[in-house]
Every structure is written in C-alpha cells, then in structure tokens.
N, C-alpha and C positions, 0 to 999 in steps of 0.2 A: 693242177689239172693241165691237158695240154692242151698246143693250140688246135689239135687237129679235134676234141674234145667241144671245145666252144665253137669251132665251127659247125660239128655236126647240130649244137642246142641250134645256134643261127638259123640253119638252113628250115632246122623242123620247125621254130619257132615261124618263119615264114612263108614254109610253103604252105600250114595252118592258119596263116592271117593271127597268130598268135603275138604278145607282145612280155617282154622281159615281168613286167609290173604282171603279168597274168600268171607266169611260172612262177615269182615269186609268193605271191597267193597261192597257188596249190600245195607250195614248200612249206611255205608260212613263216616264208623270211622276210626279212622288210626288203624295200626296194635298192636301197641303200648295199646292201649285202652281194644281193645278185647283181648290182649294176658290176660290185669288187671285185666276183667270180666271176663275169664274162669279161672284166678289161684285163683279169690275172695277175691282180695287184691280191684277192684273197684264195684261199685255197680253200674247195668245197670238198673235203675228205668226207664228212657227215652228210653231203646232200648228190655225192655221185651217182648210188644207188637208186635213191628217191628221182632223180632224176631222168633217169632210164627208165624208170617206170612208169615215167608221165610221158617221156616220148616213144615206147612202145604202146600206149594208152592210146596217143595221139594218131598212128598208123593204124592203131582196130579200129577206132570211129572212123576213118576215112574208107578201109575198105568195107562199110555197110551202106 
C-alpha cells in the first residue's frame, strides 16, 4: 500500500474522531493486522477495497 494511501486512512480516521481499532472492526480484522497495514510492515491487497468503502461511508454520514 503506499504511503500516500495510509495517510489519506489517517487523516479520515481523524477528522471522524475515528480510531485504527474501529476500522479494524468494520473490516473484521484484528487490531493486530491493521495496526501491520498502517505501519506498512503488512500489505492490505484484500482490504483496499473494503476500505474505500468505509471511508467514502465516512464522508456521506458527515455530509447529512
């Protein structure tokens, strides 16, 4: 994944007061996993998608 990839989760993750442990729950990966995937020690090939679609999720709740 790249780095410009984990910043954008970063950024969305806080400017929803969101946290790693909460995305990882919507994924239903353990925390452990995702903590791998944002230090880019694992590669999230399987949850890139999924992931996009919890942070375009994350911008429709905000604008209603």
């Amino acid at each position: 994944m790249s780095h410009d990839f984990i910043i954008k989760i970063r950024i969305a993750l806080a400017t929803h007061n969101k946290t790693q442990k909460w995305l990882a729950e919507k994924l239903e990966i353990s925390e452990a996993y995702m903590s791998d995937i944002m230090n880019g020690s694992r590669k999230p090939d399987a949850q890139v998608e999924n992931i996009n679609i919890i942070l375009k999720e994350l911008e429709k709740n905000k604008e209603m």
